[in-house]
MOPAC internal coordinates of N, CA, C and O (Angstrom, degrees):
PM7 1SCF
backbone

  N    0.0000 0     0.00 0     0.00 0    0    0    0
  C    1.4506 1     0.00 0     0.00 0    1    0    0
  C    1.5191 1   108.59 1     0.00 0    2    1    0
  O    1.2310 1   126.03 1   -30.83 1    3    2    1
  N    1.3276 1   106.01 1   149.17 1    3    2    1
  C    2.1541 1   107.44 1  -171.45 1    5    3    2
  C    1.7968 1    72.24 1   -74.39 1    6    5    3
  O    1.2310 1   135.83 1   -43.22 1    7    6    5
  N    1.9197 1    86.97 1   136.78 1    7    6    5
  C    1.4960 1    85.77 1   155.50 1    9    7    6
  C    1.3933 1   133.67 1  -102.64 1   10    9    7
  O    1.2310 1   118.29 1  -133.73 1   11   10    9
  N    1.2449 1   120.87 1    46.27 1   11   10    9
  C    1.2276 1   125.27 1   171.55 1   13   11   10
  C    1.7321 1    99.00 1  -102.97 1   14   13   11
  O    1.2310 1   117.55 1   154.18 1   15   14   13
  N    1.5519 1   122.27 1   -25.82 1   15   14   13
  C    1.0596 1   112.03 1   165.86 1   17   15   14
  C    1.4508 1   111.08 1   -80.08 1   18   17   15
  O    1.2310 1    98.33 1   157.00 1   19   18   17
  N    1.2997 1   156.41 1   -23.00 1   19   18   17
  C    0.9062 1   160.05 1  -147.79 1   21   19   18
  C    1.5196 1   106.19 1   -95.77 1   22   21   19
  O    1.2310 1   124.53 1   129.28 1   23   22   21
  N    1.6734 1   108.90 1   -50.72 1   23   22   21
  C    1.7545 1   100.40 1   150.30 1   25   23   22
  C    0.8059 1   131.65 1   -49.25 1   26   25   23
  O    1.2310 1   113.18 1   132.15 1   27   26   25
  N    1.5141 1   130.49 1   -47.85 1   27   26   25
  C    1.4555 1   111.65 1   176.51 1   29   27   26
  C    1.7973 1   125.34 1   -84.98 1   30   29   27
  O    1.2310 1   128.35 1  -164.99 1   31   30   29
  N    1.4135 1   101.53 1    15.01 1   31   30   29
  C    1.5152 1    91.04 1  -177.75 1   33   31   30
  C    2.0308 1    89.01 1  -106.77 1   34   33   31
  O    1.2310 1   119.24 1   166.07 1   35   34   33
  N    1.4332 1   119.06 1   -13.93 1   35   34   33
  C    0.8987 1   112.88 1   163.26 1   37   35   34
  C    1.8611 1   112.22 1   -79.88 1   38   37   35
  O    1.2310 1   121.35 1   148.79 1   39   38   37
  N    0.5114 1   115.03 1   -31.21 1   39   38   37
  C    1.8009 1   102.23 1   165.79 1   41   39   38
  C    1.3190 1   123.07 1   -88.36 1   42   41   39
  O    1.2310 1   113.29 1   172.87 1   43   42   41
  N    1.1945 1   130.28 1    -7.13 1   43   42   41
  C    1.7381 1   139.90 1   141.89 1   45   43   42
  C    1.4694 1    98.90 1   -47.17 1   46   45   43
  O    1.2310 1   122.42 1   116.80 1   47   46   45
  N    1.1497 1   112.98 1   -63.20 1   47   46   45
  C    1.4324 1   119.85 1  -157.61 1   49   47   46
  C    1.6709 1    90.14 1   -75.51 1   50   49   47
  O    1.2310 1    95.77 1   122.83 1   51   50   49
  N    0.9333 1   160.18 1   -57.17 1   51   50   49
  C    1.4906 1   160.06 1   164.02 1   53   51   50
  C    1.5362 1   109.79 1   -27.77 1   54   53   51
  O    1.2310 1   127.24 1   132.78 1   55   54   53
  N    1.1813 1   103.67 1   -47.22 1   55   54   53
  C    1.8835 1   112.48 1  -168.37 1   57   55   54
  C    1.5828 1   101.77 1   -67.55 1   58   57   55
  O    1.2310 1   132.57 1   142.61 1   59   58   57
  N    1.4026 1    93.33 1   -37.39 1   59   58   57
  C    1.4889 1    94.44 1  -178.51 1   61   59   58
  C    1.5720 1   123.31 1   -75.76 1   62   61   59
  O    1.2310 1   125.83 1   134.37 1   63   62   61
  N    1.4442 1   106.40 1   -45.63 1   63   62   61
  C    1.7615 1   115.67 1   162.63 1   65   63   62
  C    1.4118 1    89.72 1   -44.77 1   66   65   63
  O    1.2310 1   111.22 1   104.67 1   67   66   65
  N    1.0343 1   134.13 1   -75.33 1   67   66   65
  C    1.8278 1   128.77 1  -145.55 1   69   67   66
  C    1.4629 1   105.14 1   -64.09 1   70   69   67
  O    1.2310 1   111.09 1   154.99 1   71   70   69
  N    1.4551 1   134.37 1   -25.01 1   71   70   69
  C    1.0263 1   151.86 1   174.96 1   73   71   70
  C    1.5940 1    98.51 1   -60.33 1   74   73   71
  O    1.2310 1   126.08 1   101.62 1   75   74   73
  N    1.4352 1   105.93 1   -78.38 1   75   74   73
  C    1.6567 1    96.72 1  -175.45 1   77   75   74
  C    1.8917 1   117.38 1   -79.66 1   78   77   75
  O    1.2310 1   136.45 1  -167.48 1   79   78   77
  N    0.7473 1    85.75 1    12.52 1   79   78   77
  C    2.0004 1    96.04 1   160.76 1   81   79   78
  C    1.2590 1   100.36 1   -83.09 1   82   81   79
  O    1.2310 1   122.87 1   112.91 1   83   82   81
  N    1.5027 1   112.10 1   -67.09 1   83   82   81
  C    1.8256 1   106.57 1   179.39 1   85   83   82
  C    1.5381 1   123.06 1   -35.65 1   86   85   83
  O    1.2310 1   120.82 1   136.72 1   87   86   85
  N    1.5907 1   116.04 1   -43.28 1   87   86   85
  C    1.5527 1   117.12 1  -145.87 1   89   87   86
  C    1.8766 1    84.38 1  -106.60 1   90   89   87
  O    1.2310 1   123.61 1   171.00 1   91   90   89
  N    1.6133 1   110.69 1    -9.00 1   91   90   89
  C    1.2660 1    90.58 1   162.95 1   93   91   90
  C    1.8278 1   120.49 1   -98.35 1   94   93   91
  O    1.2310 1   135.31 1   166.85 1   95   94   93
  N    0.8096 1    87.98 1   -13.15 1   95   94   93
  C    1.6773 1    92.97 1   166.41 1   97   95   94
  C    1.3963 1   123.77 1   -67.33 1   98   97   95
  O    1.2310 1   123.84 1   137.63 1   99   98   97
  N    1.7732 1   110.25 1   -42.37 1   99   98   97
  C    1.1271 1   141.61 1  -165.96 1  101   99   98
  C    2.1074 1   101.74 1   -72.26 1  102  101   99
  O    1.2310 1   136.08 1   158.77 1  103  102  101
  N    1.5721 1    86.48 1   -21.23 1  103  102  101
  C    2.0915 1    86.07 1  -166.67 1  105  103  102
  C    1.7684 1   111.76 1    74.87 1  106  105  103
  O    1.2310 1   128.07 1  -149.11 1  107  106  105
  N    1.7787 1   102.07 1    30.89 1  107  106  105
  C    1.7497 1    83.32 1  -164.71 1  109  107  106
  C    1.8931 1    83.00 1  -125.93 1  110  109  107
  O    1.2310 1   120.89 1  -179.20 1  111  110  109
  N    1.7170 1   115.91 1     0.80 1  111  110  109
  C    1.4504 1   116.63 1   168.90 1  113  111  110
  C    1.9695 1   109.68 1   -33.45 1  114  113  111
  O    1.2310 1   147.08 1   115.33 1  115  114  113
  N    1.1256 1    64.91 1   -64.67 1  115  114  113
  C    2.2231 1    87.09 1  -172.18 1  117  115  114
  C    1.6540 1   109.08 1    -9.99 1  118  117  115
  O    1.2310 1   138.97 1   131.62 1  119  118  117
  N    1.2257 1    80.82 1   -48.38 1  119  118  117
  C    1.9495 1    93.90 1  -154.20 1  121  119  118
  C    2.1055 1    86.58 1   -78.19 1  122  121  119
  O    1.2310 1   124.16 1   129.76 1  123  122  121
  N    0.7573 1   109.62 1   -50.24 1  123  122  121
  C    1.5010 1   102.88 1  -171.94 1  125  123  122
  C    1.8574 1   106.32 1   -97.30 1  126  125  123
  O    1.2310 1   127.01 1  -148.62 1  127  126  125
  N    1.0031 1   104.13 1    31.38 1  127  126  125
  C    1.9107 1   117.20 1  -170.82 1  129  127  126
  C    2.1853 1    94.87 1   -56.79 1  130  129  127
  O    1.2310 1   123.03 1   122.40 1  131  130  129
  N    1.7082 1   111.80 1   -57.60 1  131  130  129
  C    1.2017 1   121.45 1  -171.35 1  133  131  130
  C    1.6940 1   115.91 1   -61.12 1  134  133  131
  O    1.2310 1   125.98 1   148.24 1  135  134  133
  N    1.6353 1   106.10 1   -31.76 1  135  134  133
  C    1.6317 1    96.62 1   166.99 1  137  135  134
  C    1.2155 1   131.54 1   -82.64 1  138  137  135
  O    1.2310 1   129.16 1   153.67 1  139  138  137
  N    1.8976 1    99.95 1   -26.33 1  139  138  137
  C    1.3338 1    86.52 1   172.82 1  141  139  138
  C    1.3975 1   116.22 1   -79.00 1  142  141  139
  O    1.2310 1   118.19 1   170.57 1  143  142  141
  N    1.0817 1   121.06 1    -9.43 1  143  142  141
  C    1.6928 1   128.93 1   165.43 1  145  143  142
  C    1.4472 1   108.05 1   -54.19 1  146  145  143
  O    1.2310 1   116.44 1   115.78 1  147  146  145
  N    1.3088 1   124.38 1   -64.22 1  147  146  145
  C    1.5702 1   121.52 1   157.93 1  149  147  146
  C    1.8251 1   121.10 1   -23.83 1  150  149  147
  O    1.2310 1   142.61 1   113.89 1  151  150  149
  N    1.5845 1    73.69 1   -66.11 1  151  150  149
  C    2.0014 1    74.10 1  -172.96 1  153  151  150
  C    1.9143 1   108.31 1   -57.68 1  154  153  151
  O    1.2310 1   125.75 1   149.24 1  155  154  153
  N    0.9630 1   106.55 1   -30.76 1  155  154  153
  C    1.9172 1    97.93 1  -164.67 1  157  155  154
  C    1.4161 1    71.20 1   -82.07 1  158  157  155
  O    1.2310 1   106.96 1    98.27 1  159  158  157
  N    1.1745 1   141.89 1   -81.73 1  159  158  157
  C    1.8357 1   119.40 1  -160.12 1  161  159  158
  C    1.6283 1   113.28 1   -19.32 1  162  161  159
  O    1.2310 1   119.84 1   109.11 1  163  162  161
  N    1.3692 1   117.91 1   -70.89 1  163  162  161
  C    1.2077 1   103.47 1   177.92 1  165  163  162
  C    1.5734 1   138.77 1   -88.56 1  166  165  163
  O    1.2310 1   128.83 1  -156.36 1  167  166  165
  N    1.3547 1   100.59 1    23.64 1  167  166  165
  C    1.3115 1   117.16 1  -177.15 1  169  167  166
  C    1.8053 1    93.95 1   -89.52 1  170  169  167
  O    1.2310 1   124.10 1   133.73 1  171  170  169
  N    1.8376 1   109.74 1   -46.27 1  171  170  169
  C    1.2692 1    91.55 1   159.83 1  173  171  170
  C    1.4115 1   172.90 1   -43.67 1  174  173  171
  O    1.2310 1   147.33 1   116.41 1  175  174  173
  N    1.6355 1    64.42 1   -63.59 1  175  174  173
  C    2.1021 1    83.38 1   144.59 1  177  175  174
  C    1.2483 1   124.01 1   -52.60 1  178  177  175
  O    1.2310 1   117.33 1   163.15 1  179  178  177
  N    1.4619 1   122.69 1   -16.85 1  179  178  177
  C    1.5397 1   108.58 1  -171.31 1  181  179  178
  C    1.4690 1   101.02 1  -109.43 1  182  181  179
  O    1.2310 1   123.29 1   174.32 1  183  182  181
  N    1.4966 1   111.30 1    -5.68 1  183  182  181
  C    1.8663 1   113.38 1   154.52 1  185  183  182
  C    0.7671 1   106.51 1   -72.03 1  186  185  183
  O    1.2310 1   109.67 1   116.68 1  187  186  185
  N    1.4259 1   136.98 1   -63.32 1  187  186  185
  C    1.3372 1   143.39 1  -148.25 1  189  187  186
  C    2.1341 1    94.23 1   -64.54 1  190  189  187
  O    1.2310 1   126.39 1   125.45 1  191  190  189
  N    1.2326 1   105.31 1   -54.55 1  191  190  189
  C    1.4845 1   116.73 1   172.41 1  193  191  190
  C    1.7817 1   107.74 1   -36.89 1  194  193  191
  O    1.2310 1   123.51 1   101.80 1  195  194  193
  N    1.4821 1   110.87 1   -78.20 1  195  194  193
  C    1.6460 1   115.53 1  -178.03 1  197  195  194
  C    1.3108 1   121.04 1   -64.89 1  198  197  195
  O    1.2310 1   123.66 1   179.64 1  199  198  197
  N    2.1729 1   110.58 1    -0.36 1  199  198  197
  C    1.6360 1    97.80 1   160.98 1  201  199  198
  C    1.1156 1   123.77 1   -69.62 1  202  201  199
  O    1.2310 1   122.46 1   156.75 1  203  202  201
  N    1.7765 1   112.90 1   -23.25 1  203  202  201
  C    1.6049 1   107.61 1  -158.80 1  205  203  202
  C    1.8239 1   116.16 1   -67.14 1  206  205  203
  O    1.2310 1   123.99 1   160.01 1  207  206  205
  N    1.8084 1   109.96 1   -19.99 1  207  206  205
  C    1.3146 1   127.84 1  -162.24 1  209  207  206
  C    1.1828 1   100.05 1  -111.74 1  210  209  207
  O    1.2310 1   114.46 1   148.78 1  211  210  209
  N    1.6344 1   128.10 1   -31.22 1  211  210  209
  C    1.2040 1   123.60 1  -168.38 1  213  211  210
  C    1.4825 1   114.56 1  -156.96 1  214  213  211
  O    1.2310 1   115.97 1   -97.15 1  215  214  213
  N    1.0566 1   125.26 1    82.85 1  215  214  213
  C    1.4345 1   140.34 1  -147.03 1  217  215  214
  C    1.7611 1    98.06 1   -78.15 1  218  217  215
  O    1.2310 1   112.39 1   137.19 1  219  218  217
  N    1.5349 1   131.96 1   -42.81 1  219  218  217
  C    1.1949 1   133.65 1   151.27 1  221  219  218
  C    1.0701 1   138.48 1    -9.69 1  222  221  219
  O    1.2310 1   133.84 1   100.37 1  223  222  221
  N    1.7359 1    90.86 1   -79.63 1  223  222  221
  C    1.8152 1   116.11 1   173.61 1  225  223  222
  C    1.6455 1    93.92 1   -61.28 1  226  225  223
  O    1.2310 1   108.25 1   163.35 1  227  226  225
  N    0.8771 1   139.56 1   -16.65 1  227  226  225
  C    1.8265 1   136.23 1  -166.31 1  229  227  226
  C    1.3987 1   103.55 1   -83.84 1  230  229  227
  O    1.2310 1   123.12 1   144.57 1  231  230  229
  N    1.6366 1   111.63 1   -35.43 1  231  230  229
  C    1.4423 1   130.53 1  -171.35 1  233  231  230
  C    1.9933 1    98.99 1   -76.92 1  234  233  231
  O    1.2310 1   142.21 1   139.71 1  235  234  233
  N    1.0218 1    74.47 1   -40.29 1  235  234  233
  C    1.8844 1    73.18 1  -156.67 1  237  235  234
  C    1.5816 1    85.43 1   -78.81 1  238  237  235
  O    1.2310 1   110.51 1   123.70 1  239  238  237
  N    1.5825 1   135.45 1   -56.30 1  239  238  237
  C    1.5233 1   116.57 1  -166.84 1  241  239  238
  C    1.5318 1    98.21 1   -62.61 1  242  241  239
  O    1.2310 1   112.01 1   173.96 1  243  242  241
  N    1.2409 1   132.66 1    -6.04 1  243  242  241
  C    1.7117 1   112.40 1  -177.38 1  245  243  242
  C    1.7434 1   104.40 1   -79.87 1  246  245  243
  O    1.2310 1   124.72 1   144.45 1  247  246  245
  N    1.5219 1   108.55 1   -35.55 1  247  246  245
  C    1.4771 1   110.38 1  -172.20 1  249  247  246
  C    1.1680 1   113.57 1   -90.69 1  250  249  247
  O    1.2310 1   113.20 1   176.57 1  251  250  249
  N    1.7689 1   130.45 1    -3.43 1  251  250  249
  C    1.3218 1   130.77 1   123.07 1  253  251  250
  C    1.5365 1   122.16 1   -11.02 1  254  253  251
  O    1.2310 1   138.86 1    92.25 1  255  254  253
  N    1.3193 1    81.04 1   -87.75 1  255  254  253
  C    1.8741 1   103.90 1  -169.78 1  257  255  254
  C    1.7253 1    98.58 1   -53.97 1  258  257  255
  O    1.2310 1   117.75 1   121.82 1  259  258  257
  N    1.8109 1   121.89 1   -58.18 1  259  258  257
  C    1.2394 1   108.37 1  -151.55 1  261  259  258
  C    1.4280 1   102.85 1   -73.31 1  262  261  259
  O    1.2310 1   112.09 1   110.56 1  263  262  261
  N    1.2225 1   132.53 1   -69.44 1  263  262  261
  C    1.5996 1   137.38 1   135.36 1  265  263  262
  C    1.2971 1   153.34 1   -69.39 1  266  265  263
  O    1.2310 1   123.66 1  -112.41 1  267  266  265
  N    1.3002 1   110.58 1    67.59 1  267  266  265
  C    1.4558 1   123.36 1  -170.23 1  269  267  266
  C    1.4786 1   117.04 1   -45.67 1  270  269  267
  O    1.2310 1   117.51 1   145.34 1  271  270  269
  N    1.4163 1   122.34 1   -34.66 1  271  270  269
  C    1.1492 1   128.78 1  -163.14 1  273  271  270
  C    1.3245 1   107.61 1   -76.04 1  274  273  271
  O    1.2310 1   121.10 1   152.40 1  275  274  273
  N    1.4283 1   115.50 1   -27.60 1  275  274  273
  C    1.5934 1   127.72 1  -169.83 1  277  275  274
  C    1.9110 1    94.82 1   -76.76 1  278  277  275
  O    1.2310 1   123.42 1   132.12 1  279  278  277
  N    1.6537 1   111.04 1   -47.88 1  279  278  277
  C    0.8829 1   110.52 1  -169.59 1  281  279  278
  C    1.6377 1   131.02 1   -76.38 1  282  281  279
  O    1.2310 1   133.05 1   164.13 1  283  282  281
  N    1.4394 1    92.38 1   -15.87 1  283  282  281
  C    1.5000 1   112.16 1   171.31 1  285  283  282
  C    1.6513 1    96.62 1   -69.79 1  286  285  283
  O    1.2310 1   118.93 1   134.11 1  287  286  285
  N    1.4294 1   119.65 1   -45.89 1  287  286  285
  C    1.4965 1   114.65 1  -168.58 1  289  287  286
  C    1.5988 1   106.73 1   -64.36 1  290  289  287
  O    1.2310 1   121.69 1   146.17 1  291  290  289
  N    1.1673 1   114.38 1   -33.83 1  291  290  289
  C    1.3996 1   119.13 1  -174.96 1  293  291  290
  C    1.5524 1   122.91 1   -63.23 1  294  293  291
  O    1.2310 1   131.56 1   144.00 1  295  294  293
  N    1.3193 1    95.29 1   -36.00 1  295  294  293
  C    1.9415 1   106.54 1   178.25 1  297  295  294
  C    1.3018 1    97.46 1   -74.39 1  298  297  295
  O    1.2310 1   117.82 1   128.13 1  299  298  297
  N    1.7958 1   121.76 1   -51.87 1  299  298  297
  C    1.4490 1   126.29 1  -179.79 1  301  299  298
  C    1.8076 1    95.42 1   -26.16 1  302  301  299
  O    1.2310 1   121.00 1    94.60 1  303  302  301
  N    1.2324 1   115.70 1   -85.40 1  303  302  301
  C    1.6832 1   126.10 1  -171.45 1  305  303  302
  C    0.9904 1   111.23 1   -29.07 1  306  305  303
  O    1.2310 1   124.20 1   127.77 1  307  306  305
  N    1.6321 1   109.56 1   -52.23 1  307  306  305
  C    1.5711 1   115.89 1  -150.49 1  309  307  306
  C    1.9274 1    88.25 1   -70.82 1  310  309  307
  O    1.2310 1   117.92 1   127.58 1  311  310  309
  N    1.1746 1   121.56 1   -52.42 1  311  310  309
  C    1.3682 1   133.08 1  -176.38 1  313  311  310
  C    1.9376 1   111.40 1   -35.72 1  314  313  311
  O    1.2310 1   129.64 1   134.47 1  315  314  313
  N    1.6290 1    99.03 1   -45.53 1  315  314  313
  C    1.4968 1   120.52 1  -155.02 1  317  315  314
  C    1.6279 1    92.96 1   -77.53 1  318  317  315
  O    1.2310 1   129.12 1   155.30 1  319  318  317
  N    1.5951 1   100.02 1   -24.70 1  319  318  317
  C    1.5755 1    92.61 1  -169.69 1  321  319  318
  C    1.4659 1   117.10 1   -74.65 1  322  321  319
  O    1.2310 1   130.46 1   147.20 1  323  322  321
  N    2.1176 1    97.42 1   -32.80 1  323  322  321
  C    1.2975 1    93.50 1  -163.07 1  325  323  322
  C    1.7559 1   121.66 1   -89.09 1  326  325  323
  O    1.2310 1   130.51 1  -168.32 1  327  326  325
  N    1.6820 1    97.33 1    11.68 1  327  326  325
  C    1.6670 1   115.23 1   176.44 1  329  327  326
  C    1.3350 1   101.46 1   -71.54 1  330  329  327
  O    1.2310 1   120.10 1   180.00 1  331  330  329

């Protein structure tokens, strides 16, 4: 995959983990519990999809979604290194 697309579908996928981190912290998951159930369904499929070509990018959009915050810290570095 060009990775200039691959960053930003990995920080889509981040915005969105950090998104439902907030509203689960917040106690406000509940009310939207069934979409975000939607979205991780097909958020899977589209890991499960970019393992077959790129097993990496599959790694890093999963720890997006499951821990964004870790993964936000990780680009932070990777970013800091390449200044």
């Amino acid at each position: 995959m060009d990775p200039e697309l691959a960053a930003l579908l990995t920080e889509l996928v981040e915005k969105v983990g950090l998104l439902r981190r907030d509203m689960q912290q917040k106690k406000d998951l509940e009310k939207y519990e069934a979409r975000f159930a939607r979205i991780e369904q097909k958020f899977s499929a589209l890991a499960e999809l970019v393992s077959r070509t790129d097993p990496e990018l599959a790694r890093q959009l999963r720890t997006a979604w499951q821990l964004p915050a870790r993964s936000l810290a990780f680009r932070n570095a990777e970013h800091q290194k390449g200044s």
